[in-house]
N, C-alpha and C positions, 0 to 999 in steps of 0.2 A: 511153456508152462503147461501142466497135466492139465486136462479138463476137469470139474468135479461131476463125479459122476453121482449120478439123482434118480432114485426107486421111488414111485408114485402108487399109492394105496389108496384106495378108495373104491368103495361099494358101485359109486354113480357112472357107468361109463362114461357118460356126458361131463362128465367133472373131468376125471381123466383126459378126455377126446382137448378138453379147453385150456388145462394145463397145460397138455404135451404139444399144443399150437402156442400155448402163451412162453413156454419155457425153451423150448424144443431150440428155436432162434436164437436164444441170450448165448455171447461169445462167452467162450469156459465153461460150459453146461452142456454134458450128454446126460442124457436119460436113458438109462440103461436095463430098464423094465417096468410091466406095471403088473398090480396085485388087485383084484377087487374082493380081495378078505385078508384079515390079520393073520388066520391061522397059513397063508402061502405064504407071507414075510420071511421066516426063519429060511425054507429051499431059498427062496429066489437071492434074498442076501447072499448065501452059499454059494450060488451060481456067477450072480454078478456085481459082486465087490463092489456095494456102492461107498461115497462119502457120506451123502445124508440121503435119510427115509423123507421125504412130504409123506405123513400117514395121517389119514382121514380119524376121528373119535369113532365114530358111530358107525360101526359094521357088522353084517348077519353073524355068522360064526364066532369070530372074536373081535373081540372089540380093539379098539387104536391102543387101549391103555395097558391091557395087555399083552399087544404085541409090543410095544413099548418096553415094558417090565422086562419082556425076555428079551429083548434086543440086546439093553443096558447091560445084562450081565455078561455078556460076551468077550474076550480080551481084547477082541478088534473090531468092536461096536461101532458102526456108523453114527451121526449125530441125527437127531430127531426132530422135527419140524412139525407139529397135530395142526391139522385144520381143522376149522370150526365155524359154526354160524355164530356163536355168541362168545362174547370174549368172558364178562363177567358169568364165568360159568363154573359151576362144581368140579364137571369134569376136567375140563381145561386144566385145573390145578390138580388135580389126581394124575393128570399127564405130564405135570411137570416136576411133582415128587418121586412119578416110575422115572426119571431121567430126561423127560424131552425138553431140547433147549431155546424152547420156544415156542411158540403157537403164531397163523397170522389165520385169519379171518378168509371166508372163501371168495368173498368178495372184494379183495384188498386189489389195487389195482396190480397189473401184471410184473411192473418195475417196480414194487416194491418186494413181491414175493417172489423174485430173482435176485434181489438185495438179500432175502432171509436166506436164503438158500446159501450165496455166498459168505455172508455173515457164519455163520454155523461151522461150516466147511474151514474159516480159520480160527475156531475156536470160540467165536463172539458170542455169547446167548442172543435172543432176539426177543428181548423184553425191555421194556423201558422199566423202573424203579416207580413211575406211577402207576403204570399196569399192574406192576407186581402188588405193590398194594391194593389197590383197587382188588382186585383176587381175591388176597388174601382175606383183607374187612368181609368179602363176599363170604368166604368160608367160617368168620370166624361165629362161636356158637357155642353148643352148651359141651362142644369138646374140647373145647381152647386150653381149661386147666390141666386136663393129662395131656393135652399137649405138650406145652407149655411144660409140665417137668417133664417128660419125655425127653423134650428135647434140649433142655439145658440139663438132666443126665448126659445126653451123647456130650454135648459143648465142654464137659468137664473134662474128656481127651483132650482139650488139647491147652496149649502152653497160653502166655498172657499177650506174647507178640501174635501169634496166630491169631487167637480171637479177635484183638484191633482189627487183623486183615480181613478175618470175617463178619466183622461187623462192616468195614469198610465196603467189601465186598457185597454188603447186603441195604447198603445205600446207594447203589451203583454206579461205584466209583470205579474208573478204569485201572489197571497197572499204574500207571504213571502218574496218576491222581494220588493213587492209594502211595508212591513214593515219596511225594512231594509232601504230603500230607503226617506223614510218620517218621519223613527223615530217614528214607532207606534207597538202595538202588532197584530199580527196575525188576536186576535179579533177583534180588533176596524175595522181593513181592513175589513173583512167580514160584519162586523154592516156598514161602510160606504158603501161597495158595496150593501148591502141588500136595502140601505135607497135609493140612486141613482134609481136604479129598480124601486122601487115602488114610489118614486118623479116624473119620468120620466114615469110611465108606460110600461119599457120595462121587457123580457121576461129573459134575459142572460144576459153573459159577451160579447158577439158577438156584440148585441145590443148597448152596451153602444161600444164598441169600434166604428161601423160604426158612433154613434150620432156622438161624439167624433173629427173623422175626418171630417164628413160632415160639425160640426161649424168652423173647423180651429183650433182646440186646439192641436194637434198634432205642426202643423206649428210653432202656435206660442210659444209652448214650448220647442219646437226645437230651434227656432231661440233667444228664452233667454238665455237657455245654451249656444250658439255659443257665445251669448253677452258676456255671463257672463266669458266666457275662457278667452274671449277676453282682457278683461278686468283684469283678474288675467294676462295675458299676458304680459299687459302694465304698470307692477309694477315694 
């Protein structure tokens, strides 16, 4: 099996120095450069073909969410891991709009931030659905309503079975959750998710889940079920 290879960003050498001892050992894991600015990200990528970036938020030059933004758009964009001191944070979620599929904390212990690393690397976001929320209530504010049609304009690309998926998706329901649940196979999930992405222009499953919440589609399929008990209730 290929090793996943892993580009580490960050201003702090010490941060680095602790990573590249904490990672450096985990079996399938090279570490195939380090950056201590966003604006060297773009070369070194170029240089050494990583899987996933660990990229730090907070950098002299350019910041993590930046180099982030540019990463994303690339056709052979590695996957994006931001570290951070605080989870409930602004930026955190500005990181995960530019595309990064997941965030862990700088103090997370060693095996779990070898876990993200892996996670990423087969496609998995590295967010729980309570984190995401938790974020997101953090963020929300007096931008919520052009939000909010912002983003149920984009949600208007796409068909009514997609949406399910993306709403499913944004409950953080796996593939085979999201199958079993909609009465589909495995595939078709992933063909719907794939079709979303690229209708939507987003980068992840992150993505769709943040659009997701931003239009109210959580809410209101929340609040259908509630109806709908309700209603089996009243029989």
């Amino acid at each position: 099996m290929t090793a996943i290879r892993l580009l580490l960003v960050d201003d702090d050498p010490l941060v680095r120095a602790g990573l590249s001892l904490m990672i450096g050992g985990a079996d399938g894991i090279e570490i195939v450069g380090e950056a201590a600015d966003g604006k060297d990200v773009d070369a070194l990528v170029d240089r050494t073909r990583p899987d996933v970036v660990l990229m730090d938020i907070r950098m002299p030059s350019m910041d993590g969410i930046t180099a982030t933004e540019r990463l994303r758009t690339r056709p052979d964009a590695p996957q994006v891991v931001v570290l951070t001191t605080f989870h409930a944070d602004e930026q955190v979620l500005r990181a995960l709009r530019a595309g990064a599929a997941g965030f862990v904390l700088k103090d997370t212990p060693p095996a779990e931030i070898v876990d993200a690393v892996r996670r990423v690397a087969a496609g998995d976001p590295v967010l729980s659905p309570t984190v995401t929320r938790q974020l997101m209530h953090h963020a929300a504010g007096t931008a919520a309503d052009t939000r909010r049609a912002r983003a149920r304009a984009r949600i208007a690309a796409v068909n009514d079975r997609e949406r399910e998926v993306a709403v499913a998706v944004g409950r953080g329901l796996s593939n085979a959750e999201i199958a079993a649940e909609l009465f589909m196979s495995v595939a078709t999930v992933k063909t719907h998710v794939s079709r979303v992405l690229a209708k939507l222009g987003l980068n992840n499953r992150v993505q769709i889940a943040l659009l997701a919440y931003d239009g109210g589609l959580l809410e209101e399929a929340a609040d259908a079920a509630e109806s709908g008990e309700s209603g089996e209730g009243g029989h």
